[in-house]
N, C-alpha and C positions, 0 to 999 in steps of 0.2 A: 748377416743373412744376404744370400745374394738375389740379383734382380727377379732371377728364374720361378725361386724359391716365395718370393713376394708377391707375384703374379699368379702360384700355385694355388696358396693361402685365399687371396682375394676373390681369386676367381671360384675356388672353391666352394666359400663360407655359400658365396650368393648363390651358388646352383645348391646346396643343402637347403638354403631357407626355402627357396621356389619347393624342391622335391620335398621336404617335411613340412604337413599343413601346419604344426604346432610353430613351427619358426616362422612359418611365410605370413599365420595371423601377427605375430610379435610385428614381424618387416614392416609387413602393410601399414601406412600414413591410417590414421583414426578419421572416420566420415563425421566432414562439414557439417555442419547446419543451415540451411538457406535463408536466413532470416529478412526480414524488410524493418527497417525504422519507419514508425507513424509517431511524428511528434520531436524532433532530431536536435532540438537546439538547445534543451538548458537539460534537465535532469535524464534526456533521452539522449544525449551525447554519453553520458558517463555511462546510463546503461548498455550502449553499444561499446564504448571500450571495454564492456567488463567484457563484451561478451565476440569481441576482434578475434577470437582465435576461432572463429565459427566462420561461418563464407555470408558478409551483409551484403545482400543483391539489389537492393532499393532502401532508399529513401524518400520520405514520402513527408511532406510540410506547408502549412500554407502560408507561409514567412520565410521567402529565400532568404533575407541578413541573417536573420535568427538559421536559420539552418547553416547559414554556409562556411560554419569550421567542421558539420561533418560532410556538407560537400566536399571541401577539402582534404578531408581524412578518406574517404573512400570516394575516390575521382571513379572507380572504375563501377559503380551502384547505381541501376538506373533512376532514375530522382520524377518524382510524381509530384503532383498537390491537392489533387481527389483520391482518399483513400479507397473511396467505393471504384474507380477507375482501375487502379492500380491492383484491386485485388480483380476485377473484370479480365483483364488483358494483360498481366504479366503472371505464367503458370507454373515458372518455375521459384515460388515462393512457398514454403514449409511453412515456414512460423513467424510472427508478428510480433513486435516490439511497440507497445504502445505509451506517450510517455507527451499527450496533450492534456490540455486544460480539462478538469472536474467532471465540467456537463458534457463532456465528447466524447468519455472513457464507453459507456455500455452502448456507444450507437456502433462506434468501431469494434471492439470487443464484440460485439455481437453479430455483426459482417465477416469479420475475420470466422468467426464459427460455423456460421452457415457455410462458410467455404471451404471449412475443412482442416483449418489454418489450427497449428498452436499456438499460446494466446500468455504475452507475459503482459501485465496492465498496472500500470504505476498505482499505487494505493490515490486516494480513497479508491477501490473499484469502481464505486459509482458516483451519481449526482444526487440520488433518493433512494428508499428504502424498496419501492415497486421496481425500480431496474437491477438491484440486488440478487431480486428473487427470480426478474428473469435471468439475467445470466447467469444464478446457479445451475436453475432448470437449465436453461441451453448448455452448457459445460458438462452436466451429467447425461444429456443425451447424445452430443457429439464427444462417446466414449473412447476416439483414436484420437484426440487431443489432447493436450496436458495443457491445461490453463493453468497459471498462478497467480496470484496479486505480488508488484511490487515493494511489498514491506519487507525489504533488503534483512535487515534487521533479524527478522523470523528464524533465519537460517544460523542467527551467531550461537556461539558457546553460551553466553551470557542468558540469551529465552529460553534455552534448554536445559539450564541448569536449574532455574526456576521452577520450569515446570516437572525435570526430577525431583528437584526439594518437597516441593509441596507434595506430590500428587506418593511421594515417599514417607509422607507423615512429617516430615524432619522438626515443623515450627508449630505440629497441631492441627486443632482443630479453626480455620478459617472464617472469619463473620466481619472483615473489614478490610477497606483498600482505600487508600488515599491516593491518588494521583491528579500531575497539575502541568503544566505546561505555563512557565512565569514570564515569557515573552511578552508583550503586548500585542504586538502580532508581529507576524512575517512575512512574506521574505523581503529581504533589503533593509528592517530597520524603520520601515512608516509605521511611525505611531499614531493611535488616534483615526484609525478611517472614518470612525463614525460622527467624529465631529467635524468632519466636512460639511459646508454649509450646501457647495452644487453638485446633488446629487439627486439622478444622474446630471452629470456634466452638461451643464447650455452650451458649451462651446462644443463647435463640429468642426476638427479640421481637417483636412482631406483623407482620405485613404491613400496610402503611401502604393504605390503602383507597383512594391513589392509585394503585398500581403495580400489574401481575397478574404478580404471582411466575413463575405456569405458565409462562408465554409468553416471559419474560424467560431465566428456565432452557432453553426452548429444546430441542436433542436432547439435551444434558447430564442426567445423573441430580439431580431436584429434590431440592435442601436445603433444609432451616429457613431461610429471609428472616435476613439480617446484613446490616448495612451494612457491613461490612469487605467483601463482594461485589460492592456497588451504594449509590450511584453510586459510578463511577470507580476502584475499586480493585482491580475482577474481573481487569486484566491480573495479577497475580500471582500466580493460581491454575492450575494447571495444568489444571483443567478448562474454564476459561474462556477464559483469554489464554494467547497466543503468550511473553510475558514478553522477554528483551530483544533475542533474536533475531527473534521477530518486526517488534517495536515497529521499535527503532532499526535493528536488520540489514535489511530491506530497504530502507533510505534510502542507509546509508552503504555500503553492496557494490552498490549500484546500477548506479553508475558502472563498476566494475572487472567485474562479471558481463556490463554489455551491452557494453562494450569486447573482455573477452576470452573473452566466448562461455562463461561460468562457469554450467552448469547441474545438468554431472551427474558429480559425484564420484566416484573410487574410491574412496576409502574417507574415513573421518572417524575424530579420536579426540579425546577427553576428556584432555587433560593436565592440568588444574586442578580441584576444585572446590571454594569455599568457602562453606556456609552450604546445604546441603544439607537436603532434606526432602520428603517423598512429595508433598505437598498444592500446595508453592507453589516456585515460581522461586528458583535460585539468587541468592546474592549475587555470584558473582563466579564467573567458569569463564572459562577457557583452551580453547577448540576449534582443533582443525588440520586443516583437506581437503586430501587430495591430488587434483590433476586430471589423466588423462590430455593426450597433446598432442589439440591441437583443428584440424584440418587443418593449416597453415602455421605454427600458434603451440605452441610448446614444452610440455612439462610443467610444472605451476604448483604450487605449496602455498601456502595461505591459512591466515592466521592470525587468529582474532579472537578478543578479548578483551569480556566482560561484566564491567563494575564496577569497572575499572581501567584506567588508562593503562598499556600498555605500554614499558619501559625498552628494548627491539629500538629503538621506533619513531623514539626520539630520538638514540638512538644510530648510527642509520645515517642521518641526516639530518646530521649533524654540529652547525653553529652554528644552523639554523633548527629552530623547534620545530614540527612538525606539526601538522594538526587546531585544532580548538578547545577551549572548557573542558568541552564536551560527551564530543567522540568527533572520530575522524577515519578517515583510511587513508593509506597511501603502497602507490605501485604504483612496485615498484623493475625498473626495467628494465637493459637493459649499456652503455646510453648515457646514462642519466641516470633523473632520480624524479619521478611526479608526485604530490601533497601534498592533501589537500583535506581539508574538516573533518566534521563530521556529516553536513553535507547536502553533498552535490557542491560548490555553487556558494560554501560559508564555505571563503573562505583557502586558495584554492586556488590552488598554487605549481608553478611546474617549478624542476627544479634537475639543472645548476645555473643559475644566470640566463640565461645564450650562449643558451643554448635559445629564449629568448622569439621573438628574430629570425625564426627560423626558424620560429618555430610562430605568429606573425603574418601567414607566407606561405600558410597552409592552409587550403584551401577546405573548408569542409564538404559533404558528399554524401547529409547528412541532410536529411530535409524541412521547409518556413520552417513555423515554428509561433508564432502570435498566443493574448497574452489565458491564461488562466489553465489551468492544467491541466483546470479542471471543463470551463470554456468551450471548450476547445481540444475535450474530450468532446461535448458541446453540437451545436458545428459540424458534428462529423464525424457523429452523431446524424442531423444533418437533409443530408449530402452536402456540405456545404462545406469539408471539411479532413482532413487525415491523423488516424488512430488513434495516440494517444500510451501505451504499457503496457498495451497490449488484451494480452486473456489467455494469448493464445499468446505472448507472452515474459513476461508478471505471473506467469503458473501455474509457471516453470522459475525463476523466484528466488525467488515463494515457496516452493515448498518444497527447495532448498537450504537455507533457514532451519530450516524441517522437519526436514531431515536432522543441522543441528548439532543443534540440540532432540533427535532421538534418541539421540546421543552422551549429549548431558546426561545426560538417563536413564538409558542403560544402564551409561556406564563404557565404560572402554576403546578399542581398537580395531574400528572395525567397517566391515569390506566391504562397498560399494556396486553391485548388479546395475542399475544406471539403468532399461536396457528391460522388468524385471521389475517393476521400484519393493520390492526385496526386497533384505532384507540376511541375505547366504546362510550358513545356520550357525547364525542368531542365534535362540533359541526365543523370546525377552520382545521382539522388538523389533515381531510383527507386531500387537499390540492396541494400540503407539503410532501405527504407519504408519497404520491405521485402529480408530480408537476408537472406541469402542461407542457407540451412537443408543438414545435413549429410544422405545418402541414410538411409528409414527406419525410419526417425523421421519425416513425412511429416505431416500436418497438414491437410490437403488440400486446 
């Protein structure tokens, strides 16, 4: 082909795609998403890589070390440390990436909404069961935003195939669920927080003149600076982190909540607890829900275990061992079980095997979802794809979590009013359902 002939081609295709809208939408580069990071430096790094193919404009943290490999990844993001600042006076910001400690999640999430902002919020959503409910309410009335909770997970093949099994008939009729998180706790591996003797901590060593304490603390009542707090350790403290119902329980009840409609309990009870202590998370607890039936689907009791494999769990599987070396669940129905590990999509089993056949034949009636749970957020962001754990179902498992978490605390038996959000009779239970706010961080 000669030079003439190449230049003809070339120059041609491009003035067709301009002149035909059908090619010139194909041509067109796909519209960015402006998003800002709140929160940038451990789980809030990886959620901005998932989601690097969008335009991050800010950064926003109040621990520059900890922030700065994604200061480094996007040198060109203007970089804040007041998220309330940062949503004030930088206006070219769409949507927010939140991805701080436990008790910080609904005071930002809830800024971000007022202002207009879409709203992606690392799971647990919240710190308690009352900012739950506000941030659904706020999510359902700022109806140009797409909020989601980060429970990455939600989005895999593995929840949704669950929740086509069941909600398909595949293993029966439903009336038990075992699930356990066999960690001791996490993250990094400390065992035992509760048998710490100095807590909170006597020792005050200075605030590091990169972090701003104030801001970090949050609505929470400020302590003396510890790093047993920060970085990474805050989920074990009850004023900070959710601890293992938060963390791991809304990954692995995911599956079983949105399959069998699991949001709002009659009651909950405390049968175990080992390693007890006002300040910080169990080592180990036994929680039971009971749920009323849910239109067509039976009466249900859940069981979950923190810090321990439960012996039920393998014992009613017979020769297959459930779960992984993490956590798992089995949702035992009267036709059969289905098996899966921490996160939905580890090791996930029907049984008995016959079953597969048949749940090979099963169409899903959920919606096609591309690309990464941030992404899948991203899309639906700018109109091009379904809400995957938007808040109106994020808000009703997390705080079922919430709700075990009160048990914790209180001990015992405790009756659930769902439409109140009140557990009736109980004097100590209403400063857990909503926890006290530092002046200035109110919610309303």
């Amino acid at each position: 082909m000669n030079e003439s002939r190449r230049i003809f081609l070339k120059t041609g295709l491009a003035a067709a795609a301009v002149s035909h809208p059908l090619l010139a939408q194909a041509a067109a580069p796909k519209r960015k998403l402006r998003i800002a990071g709140i929160g940038v430096g451990g789980m809030g790094f990886n959620n901005l890589t998932n989601l690097a193919a969008e335009n991050i404009v800010a950064l926003c943290d109040v621990d520059q070390v900890v922030a700065k490999r994604s200061f480094d990844k996007w040198p060109d993001a203007k970089r804040w440390t007041d998220f309330r600042e940062m949503l004030e006076k930088q206006d070219d910001i769409e949507a927010v990436m939140i991805a701080t400690p436990d008790h910080t999640h609904a005071s930002i999430a809830m800024a971000a909404l007022k202002a207009g902002k879409h709203v992606y919020c690392q799971k647990p959503l919240t710190h308690d069961i009352h900012e739950s409910r506000l941030l659904a309410a706020a999510a359902a009335e700022a109806k140009d935003c797409v909020a989601v909770m980060g429970n990455q997970h939600h989005s895999s093949g593995g929840a949704r195939k669950v929740v086509d099994w069941v909600r398909a008939g595949l293993i029966g009729k439903v009336e038990r669920v075992i699930a356990w998180c066999s960690l001791t706790y996490r993250p990094w591996g400390h065992a035992g927080w509760s048998t710490l003797t100095d807590t909170p901590p006597s020792k005050t060593p200075p605030v590091p003149d990169t972090l701003d304490w104030d801001l970090w603390s949050g609505p929470a009542e400020v302590r003396p600076y510890h790093p047993t707090y920060h970085p990474a350790r805050w989920r074990a403290w009850w004023d900070y982190g959710c601890g293992m119902m938060g963390d791991r329980g809304v990954h692995t009840l995911d599956a079983s909540c949105w399959a069998l409609g699991l949001t709002a309990p009659s009651s909950v009870e405390r049968l175990m607890i080992e390693g007890e202590n006002e300040y910080v998370h169990p080592d180990k607890a036994h929680i039971r829900y009971q749920f009323p039936a849910r239109g067509l689907m039976a009466p249900l009791q859940l069981d979950w275990y923190s810090g321990l494999r439960p012996a039920e769990a393998d014992e009613i599987t017979g020769d297959h061992k459930p779960g992984d070396d993490q956590g798992g669940a089995v949702i035992i129905g009267s036709e059969g079980m289905i098996t899966h590990g921490t996160y939905p999509g580890n090791s996930l089993t029907l049984l008995p095997a016959s079953l597969k056949k048949e749940a090979a034949g099963i169409k899903s009636e959920l919606p096609n979802l591309r690309g990464s749970h941030e992404m899948i957020w991203a899309a639906a962001c700018k109109g091009e794809g379904p809400v995957s754990s938007g808040f109106e179902y994020a808000a009703g498992l997390n705080e079922l979590t919430h709700i075990g978490n009160l048990a914790i605390r209180l001990g015992g038996k405790i009756e659930w009013d769902a439409e109140k959000g009140e557990a009736p009779g109980n004097r100590e239970a209403p400063q857990y359902i909503r926890m006290p706010r530092r002046k200035g961080w109110e919610l309303g």
